[in-house]
C-alpha positions as CSV (number, residue, x, y, z in Angstrom):
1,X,26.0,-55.4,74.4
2,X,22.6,-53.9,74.6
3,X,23.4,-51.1,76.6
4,X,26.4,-50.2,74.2
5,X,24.4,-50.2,70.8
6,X,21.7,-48.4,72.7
7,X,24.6,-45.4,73.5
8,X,26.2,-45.8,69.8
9,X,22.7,-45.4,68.2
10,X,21.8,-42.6,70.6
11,X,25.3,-41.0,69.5
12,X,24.5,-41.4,66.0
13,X,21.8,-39.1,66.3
14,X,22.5,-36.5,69.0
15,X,21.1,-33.6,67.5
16,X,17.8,-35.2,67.3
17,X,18.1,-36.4,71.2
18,X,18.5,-33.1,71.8
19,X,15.9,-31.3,70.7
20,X,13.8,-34.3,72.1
21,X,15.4,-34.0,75.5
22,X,15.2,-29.9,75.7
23,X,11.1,-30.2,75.6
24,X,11.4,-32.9,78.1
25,X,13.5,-30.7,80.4
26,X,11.3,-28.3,80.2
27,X,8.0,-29.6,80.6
28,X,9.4,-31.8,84.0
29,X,11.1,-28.4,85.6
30,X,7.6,-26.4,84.9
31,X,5.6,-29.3,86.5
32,X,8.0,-29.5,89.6
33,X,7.6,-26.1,90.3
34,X,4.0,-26.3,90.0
35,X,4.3,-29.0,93.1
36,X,6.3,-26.7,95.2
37,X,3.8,-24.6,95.5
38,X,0.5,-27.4,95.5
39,X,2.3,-30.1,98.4
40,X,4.8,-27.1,100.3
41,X,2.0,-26.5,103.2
42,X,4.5,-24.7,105.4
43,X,4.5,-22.3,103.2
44,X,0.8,-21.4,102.6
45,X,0.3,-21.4,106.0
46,X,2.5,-19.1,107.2
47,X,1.0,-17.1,104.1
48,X,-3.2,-16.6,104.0
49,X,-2.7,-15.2,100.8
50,X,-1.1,-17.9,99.3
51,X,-3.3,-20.1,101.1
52,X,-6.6,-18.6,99.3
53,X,-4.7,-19.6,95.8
54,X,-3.4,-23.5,96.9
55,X,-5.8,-24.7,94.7
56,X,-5.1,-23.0,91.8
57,X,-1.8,-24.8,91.6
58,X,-3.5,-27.8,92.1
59,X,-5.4,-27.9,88.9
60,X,-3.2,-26.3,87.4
61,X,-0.7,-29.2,88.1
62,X,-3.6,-31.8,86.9
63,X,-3.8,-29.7,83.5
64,X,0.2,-29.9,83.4
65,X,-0.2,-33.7,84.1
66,X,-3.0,-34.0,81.3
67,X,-0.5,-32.4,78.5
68,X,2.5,-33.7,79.5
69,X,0.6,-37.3,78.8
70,X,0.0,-35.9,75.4
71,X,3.2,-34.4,74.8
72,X,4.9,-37.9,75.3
73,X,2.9,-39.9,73.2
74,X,4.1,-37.7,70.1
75,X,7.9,-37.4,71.8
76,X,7.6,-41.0,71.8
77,X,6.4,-41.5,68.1
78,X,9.4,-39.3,67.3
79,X,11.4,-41.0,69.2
80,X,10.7,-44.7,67.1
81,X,11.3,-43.2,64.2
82,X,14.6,-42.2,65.0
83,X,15.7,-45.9,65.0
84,X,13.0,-47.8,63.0
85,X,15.0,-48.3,60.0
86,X,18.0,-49.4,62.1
87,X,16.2,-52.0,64.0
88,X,15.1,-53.9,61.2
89,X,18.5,-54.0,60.3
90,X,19.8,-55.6,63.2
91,X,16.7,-58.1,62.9
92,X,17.8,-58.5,59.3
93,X,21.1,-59.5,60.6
94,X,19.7,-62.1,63.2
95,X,18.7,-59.9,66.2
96,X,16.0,-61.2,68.3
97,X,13.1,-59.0,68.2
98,X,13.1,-59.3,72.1
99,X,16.3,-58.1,72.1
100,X,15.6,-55.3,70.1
101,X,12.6,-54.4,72.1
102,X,14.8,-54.6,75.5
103,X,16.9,-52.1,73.3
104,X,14.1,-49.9,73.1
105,X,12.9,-50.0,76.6
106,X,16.4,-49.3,77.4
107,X,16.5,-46.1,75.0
108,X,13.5,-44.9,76.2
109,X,14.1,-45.1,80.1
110,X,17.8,-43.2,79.7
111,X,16.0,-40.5,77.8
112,X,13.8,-40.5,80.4
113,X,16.1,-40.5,83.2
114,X,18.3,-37.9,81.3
115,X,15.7,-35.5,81.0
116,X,14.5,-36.1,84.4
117,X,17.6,-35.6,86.0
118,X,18.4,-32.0,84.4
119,X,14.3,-31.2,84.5
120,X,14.8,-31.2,88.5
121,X,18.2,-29.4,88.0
122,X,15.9,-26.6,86.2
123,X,12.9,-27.1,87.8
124,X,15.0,-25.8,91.2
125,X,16.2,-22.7,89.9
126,X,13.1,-22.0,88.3
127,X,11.0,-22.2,91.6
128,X,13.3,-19.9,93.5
129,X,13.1,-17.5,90.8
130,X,9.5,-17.9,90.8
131,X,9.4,-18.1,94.9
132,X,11.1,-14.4,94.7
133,X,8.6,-12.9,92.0
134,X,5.7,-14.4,93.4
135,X,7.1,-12.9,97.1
136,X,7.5,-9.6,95.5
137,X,4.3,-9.1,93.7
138,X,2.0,-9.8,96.7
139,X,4.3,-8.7,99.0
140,X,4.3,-11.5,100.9
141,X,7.5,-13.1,103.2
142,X,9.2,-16.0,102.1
143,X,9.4,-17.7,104.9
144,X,8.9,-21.7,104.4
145,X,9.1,-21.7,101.0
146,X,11.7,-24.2,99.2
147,X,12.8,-24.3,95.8
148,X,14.1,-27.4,96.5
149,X,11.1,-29.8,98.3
150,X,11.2,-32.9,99.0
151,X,7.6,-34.0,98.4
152,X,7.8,-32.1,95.5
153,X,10.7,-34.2,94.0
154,X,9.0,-37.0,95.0
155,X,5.8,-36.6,93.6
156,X,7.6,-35.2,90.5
157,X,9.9,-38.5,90.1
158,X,7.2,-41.0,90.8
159,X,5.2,-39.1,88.2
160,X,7.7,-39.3,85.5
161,X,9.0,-42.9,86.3
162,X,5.7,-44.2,86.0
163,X,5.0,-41.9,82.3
164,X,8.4,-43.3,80.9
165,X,7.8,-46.7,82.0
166,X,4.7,-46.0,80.8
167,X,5.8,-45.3,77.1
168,X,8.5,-48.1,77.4
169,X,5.9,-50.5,77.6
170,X,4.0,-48.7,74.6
171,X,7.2,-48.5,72.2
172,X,7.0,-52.2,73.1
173,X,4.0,-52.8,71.9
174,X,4.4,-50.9,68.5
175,X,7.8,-52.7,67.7
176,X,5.6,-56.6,68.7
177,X,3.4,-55.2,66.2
178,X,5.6,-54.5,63.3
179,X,7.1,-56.7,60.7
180,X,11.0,-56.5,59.6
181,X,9.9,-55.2,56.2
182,X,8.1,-52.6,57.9
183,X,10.6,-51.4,60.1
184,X,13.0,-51.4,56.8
185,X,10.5,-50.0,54.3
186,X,8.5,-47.6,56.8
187,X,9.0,-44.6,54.9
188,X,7.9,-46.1,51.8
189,X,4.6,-46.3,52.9
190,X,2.3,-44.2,50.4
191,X,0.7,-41.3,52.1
192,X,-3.5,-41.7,51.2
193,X,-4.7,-38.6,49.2
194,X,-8.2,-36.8,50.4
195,X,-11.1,-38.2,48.6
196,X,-14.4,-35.8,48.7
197,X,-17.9,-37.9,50.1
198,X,-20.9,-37.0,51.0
199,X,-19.8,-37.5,55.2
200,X,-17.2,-35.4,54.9
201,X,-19.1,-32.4,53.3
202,X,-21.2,-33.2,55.8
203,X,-18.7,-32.8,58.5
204,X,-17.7,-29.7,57.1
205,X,-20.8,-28.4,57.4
206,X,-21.5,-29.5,61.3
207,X,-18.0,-27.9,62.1
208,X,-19.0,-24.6,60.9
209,X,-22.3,-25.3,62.8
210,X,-20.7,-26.2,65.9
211,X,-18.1,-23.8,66.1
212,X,-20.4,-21.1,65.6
213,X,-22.5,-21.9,68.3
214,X,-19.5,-22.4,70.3
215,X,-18.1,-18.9,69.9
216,X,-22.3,-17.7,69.9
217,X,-21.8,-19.5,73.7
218,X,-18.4,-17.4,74.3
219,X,-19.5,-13.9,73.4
220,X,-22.8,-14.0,75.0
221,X,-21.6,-16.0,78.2
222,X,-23.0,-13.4,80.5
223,X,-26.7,-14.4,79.3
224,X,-26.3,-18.1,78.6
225,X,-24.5,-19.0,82.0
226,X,-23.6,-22.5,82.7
227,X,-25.3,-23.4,79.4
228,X,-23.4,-21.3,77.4
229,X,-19.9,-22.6,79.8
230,X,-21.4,-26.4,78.7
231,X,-21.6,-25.4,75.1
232,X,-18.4,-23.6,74.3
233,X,-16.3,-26.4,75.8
234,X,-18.2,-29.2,74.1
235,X,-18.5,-27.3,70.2
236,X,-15.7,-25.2,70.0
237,X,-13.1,-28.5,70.2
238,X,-16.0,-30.3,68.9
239,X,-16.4,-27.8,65.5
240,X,-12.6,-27.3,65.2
241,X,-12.0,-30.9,64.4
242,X,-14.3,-31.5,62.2
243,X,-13.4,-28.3,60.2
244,X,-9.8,-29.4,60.2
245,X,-11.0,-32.8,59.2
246,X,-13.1,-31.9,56.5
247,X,-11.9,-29.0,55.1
248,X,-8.5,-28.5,55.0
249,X,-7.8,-30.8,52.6
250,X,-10.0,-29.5,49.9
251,X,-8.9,-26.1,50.8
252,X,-5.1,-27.1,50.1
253,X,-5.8,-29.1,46.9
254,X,-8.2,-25.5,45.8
255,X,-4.8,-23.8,46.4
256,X,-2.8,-25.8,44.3
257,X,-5.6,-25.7,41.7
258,X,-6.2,-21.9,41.3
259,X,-2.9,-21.1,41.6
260,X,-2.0,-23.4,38.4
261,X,1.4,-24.2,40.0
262,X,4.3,-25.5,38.1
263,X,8.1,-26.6,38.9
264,X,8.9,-26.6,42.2
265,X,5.8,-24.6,43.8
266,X,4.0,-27.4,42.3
267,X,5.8,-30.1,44.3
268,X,5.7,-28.6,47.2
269,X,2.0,-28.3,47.4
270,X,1.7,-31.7,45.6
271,X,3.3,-32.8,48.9
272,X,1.5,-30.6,51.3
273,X,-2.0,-32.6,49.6
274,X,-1.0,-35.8,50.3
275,X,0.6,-34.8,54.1
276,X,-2.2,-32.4,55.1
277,X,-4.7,-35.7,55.2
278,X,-2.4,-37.4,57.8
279,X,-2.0,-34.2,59.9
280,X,-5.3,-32.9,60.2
281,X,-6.3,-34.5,63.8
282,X,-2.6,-33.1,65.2
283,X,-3.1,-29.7,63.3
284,X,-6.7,-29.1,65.0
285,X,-5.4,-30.2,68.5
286,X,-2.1,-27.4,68.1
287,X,-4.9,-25.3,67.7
288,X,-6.6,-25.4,70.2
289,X,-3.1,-25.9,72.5
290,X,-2.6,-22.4,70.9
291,X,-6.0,-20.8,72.1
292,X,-5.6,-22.2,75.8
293,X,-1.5,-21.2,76.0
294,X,-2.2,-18.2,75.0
295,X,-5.8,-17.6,76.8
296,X,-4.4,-18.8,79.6
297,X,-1.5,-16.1,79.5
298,X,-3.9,-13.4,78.6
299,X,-5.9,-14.3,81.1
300,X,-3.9,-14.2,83.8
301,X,-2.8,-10.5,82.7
302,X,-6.5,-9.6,82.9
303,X,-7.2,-10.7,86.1
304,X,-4.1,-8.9,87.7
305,X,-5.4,-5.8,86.1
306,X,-8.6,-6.0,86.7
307,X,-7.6,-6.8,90.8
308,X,-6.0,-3.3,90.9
309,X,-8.9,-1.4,88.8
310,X,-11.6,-3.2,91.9
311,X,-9.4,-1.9,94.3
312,X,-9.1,1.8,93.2
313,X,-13.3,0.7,93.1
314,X,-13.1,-0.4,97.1
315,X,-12.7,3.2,98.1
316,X,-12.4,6.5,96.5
317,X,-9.7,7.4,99.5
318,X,-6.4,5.7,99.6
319,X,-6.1,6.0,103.3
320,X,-8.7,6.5,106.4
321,X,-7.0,6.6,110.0
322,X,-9.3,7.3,112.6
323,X,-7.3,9.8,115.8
324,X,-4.2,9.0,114.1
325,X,-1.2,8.3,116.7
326,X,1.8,10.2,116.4
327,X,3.2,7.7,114.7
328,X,0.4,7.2,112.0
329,X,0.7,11.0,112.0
330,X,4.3,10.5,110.7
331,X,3.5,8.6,108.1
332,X,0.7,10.3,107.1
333,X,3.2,13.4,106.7
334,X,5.4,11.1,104.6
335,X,3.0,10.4,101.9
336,X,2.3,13.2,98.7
337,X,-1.0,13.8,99.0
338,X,-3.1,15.3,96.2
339,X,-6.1,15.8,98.5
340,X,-6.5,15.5,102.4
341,X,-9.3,16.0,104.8
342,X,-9.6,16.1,108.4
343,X,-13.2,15.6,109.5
344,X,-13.6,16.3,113.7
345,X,-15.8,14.5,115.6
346,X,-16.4,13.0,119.4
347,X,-18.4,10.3,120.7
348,X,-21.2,10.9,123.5
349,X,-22.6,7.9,124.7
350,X,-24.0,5.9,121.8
351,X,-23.9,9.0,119.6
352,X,-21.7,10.1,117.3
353,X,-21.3,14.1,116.5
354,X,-19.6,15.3,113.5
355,X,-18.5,19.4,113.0
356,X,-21.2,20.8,110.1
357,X,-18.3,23.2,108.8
358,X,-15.7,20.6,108.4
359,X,-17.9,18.3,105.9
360,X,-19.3,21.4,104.2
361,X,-15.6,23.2,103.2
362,X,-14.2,19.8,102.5
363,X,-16.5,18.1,100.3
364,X,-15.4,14.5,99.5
365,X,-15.5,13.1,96.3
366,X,-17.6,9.9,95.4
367,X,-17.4,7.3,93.1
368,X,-19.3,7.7,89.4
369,X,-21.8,5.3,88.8
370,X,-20.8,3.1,86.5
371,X,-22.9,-0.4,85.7
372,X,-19.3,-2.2,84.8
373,X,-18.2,-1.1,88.3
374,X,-14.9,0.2,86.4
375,X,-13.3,2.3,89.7
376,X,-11.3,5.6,89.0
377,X,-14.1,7.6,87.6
378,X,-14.8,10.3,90.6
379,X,-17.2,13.4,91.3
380,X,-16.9,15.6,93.7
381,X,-20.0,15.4,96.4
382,X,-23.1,18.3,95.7
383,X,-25.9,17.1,97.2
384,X,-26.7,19.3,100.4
385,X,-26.1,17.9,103.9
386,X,-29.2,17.8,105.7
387,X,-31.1,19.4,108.4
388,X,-28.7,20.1,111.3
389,X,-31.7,18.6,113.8
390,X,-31.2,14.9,111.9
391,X,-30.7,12.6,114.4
392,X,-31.0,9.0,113.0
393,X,-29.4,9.7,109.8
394,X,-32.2,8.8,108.0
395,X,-32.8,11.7,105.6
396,X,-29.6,11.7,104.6
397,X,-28.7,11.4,100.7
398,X,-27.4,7.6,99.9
399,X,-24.2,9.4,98.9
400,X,-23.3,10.9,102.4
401,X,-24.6,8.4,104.1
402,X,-21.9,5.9,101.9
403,X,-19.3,8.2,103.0
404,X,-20.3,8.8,106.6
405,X,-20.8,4.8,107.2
406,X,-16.8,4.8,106.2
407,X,-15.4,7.5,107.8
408,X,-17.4,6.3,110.9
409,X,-15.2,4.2,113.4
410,X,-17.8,2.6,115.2
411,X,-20.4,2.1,112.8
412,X,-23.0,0.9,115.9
413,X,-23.0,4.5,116.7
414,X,-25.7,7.3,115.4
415,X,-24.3,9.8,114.0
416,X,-25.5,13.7,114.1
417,X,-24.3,16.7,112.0
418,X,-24.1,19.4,114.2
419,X,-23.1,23.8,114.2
420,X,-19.8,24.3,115.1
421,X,-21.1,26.0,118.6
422,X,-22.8,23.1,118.9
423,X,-19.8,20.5,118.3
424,X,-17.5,22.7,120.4
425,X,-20.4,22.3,123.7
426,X,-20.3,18.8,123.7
427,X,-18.2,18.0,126.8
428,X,-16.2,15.2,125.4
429,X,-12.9,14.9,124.0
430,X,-12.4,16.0,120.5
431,X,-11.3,13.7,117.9
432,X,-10.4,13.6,113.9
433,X,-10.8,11.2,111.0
434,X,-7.8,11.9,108.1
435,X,-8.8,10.8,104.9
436,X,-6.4,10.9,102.0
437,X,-6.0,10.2,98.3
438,X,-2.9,10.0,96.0
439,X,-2.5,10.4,92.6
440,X,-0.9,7.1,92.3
441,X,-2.2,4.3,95.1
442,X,0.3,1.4,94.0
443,X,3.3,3.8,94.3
444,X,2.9,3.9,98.5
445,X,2.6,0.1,99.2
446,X,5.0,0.1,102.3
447,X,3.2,3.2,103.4
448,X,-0.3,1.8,103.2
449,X,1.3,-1.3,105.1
450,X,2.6,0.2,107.8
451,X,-0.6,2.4,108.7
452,X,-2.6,-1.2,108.3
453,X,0.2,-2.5,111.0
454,X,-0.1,0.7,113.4
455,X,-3.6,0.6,113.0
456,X,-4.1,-3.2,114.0
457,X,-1.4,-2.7,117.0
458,X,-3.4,0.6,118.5
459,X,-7.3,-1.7,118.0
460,X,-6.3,-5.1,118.6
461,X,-9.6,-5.8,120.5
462,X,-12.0,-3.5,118.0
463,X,-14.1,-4.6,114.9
464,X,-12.2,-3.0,111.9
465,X,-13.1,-2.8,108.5
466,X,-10.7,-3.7,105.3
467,X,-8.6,-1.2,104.3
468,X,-8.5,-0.4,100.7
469,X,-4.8,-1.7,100.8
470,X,-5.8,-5.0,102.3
471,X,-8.6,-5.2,99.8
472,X,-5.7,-4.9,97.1
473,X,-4.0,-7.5,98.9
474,X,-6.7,-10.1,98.9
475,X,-7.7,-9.8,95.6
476,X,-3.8,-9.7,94.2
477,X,-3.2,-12.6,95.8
478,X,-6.0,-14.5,94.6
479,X,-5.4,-13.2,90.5
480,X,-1.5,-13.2,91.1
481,X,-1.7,-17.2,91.5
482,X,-4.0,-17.4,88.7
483,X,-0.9,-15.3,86.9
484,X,1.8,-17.2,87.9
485,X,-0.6,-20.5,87.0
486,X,-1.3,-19.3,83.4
487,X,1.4,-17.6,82.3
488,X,3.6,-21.0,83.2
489,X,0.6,-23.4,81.9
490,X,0.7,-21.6,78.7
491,X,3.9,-21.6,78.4
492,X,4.2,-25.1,78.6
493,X,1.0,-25.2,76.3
494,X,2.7,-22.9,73.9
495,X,6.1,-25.2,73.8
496,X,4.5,-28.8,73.8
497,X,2.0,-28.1,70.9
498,X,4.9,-26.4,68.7
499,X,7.4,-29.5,69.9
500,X,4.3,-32.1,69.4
501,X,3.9,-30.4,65.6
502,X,7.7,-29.8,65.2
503,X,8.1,-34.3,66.5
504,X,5.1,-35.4,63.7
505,X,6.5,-33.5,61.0
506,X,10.0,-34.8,61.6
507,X,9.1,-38.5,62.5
508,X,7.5,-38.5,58.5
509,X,10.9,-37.4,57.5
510,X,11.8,-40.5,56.3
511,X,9.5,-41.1,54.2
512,X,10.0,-38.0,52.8
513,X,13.9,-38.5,51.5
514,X,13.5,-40.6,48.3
515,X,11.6,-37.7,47.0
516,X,14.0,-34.8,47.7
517,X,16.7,-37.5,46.4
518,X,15.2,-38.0,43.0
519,X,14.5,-34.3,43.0
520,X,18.1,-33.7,43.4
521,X,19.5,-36.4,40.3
522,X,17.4,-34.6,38.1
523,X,19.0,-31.3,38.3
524,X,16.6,-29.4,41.2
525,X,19.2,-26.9,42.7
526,X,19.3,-27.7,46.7
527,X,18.6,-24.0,47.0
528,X,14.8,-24.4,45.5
529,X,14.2,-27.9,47.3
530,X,15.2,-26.1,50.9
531,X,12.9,-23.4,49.7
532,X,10.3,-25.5,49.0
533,X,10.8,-26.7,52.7
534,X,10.4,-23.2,53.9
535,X,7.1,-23.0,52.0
536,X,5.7,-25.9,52.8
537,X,6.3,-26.1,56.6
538,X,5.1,-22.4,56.7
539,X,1.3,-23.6,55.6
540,X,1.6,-26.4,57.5
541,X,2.1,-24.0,61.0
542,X,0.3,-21.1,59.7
543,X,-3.1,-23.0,60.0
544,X,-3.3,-24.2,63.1
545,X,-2.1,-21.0,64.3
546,X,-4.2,-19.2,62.8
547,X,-7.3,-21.2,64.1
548,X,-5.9,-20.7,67.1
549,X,-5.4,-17.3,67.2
550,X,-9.1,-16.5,66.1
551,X,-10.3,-18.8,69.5
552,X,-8.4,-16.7,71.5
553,X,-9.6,-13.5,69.9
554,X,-13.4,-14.7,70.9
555,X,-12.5,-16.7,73.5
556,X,-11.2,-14.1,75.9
557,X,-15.4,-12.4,75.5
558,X,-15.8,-15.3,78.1
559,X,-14.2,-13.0,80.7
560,X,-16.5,-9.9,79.8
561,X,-19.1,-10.2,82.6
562,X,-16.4,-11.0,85.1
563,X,-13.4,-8.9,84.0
564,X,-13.8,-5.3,83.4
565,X,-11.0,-5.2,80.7
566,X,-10.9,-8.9,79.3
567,X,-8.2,-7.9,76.3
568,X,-5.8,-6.1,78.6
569,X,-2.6,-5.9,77.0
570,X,-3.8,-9.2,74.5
571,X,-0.9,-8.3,72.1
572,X,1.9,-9.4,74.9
573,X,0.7,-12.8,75.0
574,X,-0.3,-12.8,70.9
575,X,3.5,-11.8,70.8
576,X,5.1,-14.5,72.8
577,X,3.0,-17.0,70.8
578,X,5.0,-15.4,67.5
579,X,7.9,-15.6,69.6
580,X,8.1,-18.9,70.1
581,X,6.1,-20.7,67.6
582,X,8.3,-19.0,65.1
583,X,11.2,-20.6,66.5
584,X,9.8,-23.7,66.5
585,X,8.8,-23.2,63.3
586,X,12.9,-22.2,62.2
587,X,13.9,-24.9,64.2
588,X,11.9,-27.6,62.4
589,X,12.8,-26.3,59.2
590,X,16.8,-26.4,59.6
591,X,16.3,-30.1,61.3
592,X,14.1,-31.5,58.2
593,X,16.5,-30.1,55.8
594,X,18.7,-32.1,57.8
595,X,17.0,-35.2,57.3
596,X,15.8,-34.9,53.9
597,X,18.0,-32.8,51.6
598,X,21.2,-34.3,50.4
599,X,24.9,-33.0,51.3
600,X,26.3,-30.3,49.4
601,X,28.9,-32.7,48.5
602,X,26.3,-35.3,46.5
603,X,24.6,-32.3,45.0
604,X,23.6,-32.2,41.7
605,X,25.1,-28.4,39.9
């Protein structure tokens, strides 16, 4: 009997299940395939440069864990609300209140189990989609890798058993607690308006303070260090709050007051003053959800950027092959070349000799100085090669003797710039150095990969030096993980805050109706009242929002010492917060209306 007025009820309301169950689906299929990549060791072994970035995913499955927690506790206050009314009914008509709490449990756990089962289904495709992107950005082999993992699965089911037994438990709790005339009469319960006081002036007051010496921390991070790290974590939350707290109520009712409101503008910010003081805690937590989703997103993009800019830094050359093979030769052909050099040399002994003429017709270019080591800036070489008699190198400008030490495939050996009558007299076998540079290093990946492979096979037994391409490699792999990590962490950021917002403004629904209802009988076209919706929902997202916005705007200075372009390409991940907090935004609109407004059919004309 239980089981079937738990299905009727969830029936009753399956639009609202739904939208419940979408955000559920989504946040399980992002954490599995955050475990594929943390417990799939196969896979990270075969793959060093997925190895380096293991433990990314790992805290970035402990932050997924840590919201997720959150997330629930407001899916679950939604949740209650859906029924809260109908259970004191059925107490009303001689229900146990055990029984109505086993109904709960019940409700809650096939939810649960719903949105598990299709949050796996998800969660599968979604890690072979991200498998194949991940795979094709580093340029890495697949081999290993499982969308579908058991430990994974496991881990991800015990996880989400345990939260949903979890909240179970809690619903429990909350339903032992209430009274039948408080499950009947919930949304009758007046909302408290904002009172001023001397604390809360106060508290004004210490939020600006805090949050001004957290974003002081943020831009001048470089200076202040680990203090500056300490302070921007503990004020900026810290400052928001108690702005939110404090101020945001007396802003709205200085809204209403200068504006001199009247008819329907007037109710809807009379009802926005008496909301905004339950809303305040929820509003400055979607904030700062907004500032890490989004951070987390732009970060991401920064540090892939800023991976490719330190490699163009690693060497002004795209390519040096020491006595190419003929195969190396092959590809060298292969590649369009906006500048190539050949430098001879041979090896004598411990000595190294290279041809005077060759370094002086083909002068190299050299990287600009620049204190933000920002690579791509490059002069051509003018300082004078020294006296042909140099034998240890040691008067040598710091410039050639940069360029020499790479070039140099042995770099134990002394080196000596020598007349070409001189080079040609050394009775040793002549041998070359090709450097190259292209106009576009990222367009000849394979090429740069098979020279690193050709090169390896022909000195397996030699000391060799990173190539420029295997630099790339490393440091892409290391900020590709910390891509994949924050652009699907603030995602799932993005989502839950909007969903934890859209779930407290519709779980107050209720107590909303009577309102709209009375509004209605006494003549208020549906028209103005689903206007005044619009209006009224808009404030309520546009503060958080933008709160949020501004932390991301200074928050982002915390890369400036470590990223040489810390706002690259900021408006992509400013414009997928739009994106999808506007829909959330539309989407709780058109599913209050829902709730509130009454039928066309019982509309007053």
């Amino acid at each position: 009997m239980l089981i079937k007025l738990a299905i009727t009820g969830m029936k009753s309301k399956v639009r609202d299940y739904i939208v419940l169950l979408a955000g559920l689906v989504m946040s399980i299929s992002i954490f599995y395939m955050f475990q594929t990549m943390a417990w799939n060791r196969s896979f990270t072994e075969e793959n060093a440069v997925i190895n380096s970035i293991q433990l990314v995913y790992v805290v970035g499955s402990f932050l997924l864990s840590a919201i997720t927690l959150f997330y629930i506790l407001y899916a679950n206050g939604f949740l209650l609300s859906l029924r809260q009314r109908e259970f004191g009914l059925y107490m009303v008509l001689g229900a146990r209140k055990s029984k109505i709490r086993s109904l709960m449990f019940i409700e809650t756990v096939v939810v649960g189990l719903l949105s598990l089962a299709a949050g796996l289904a998800l969660g599968f495709g979604l890690s072979a989609l991200v498998g194949r992107l991940m795979a094709g950005q580093l340029g890495v082999s697949l081999t290993g890798y499982q969308a579908v993992y058991g430990p994974a699965i496991l881990f991800t089911v015990l996880f989400f058993v345990i939260l949903f037994g979890l909240s179970a438990l809690w619903n429990q709790l909350k339903l032992a607690r209430l009274q039948v005339l408080q499950l009947i009469h919930g949304q009758s319960q007046a909302e408290r308006p904002w009172k001023s006081s001397g604390w809360k002036r106060g508290g004004g007051i210490a939020g600006l303070i805090a949050l001004g010496l957290g974003y002081f921390s943020l831009t001048f991070m470089e200076q202040l260090r680990e203090i500056g790290l300490f302070t921007a974590t503990i004020m900026t939350p810290l400052g928001t709050y108690f702005l939110f707290m404090a101020m945001l109520p007396p802003f709205v009712a200085m809204l209403k007051k200068r504006n001199r409101l009247r008819g329907i503008k007037a109710f809807t910010f009379g009802q926005l003053s008496f909301r905004i003081n339950g809303l305040t805690k929820l509003l400055a937590t979607v904030a700062m959800l907004v500032a890490l989703g989004a951070g987390a997103i732009a970060g991401g993009m920064a540090f892939v950027n800023d991976a490719k800019i330190k490699s163009q830094g690693y060497s002004v050359y795209d390519t040096i092959v020491t006595d190419p093979s003929p195969a190396e030769e092959e590809v060298l052909a292969s590649i369009p070349f906006a500048e190539k050099f050949t430098y001879r040399y041979k090896v004598e002994g411990d000595k190294l000799y290279y041809a005077s003429e060759d370094l002086e017709k083909q002068r190299p270019l050299i990287e600009a100085s620049d204190d933000r080591g920002k690579g791509g800036q490059f002069i051509r070489m003018t300082e004078p090669l020294p006296p042909r008699t140099e034998e240890d190198g040691s008067s040598f400008s710091s410039e050639w003797q940069s360029f020499i030490w790479k070039i140099t495939p042995d770099p134990l050996l002394e080196y000596q710039i020598v007349e070409e009558a001189a080079f040609i007299a050394i009775p040793v076998r002549e041998q070359a150095v090709t450097i190259g540079k292209t106009d576009d290093f990222l367009a000849h990946r394979s090429a740069w990969a098979e020279l690193d492979e050709l090169k390896s096979g022909k000195n397996k037994d030699e000391y060799m030096t990173w190539s420029k391409y295997q630099y790339y490699q490393h440091t892409l792999g290391r900020a590709s993980g910390t891509f994949f990590m924050g652009f699907f962490l603030g995602i799932a950021f993005l989502a839950m805050m909007a969903s934890c917002l859209m779930f407290k403004v519709l779980s107050g629904a209720s107590k909303d109706v009577q309102r709209y209802r009375m509004l209605n009988k006494i003549g208020v076209r549906r028209e103005k009242l689903s206007r005044s919706i619009y209006h009224e929902l808009f404030l309520v997202f546009l503060f958080p929002g933008i709160v949020g916005l501004l932390h991301v705007l200074v928050g982002m200075r915390l890369f400036a010492f470590i990223l040489v372009e810390p706002y690259y390409k900021l408006w992509i991940p400013l414009a997928l917060f739009v994106a999808i907090y506007s829909a959330y935004y539309l989407l709780t609109v058109k599913l209050y209306q829902q709730l509130v407004l009454p039928s066309r059919k019982s509309t007053v004309v």
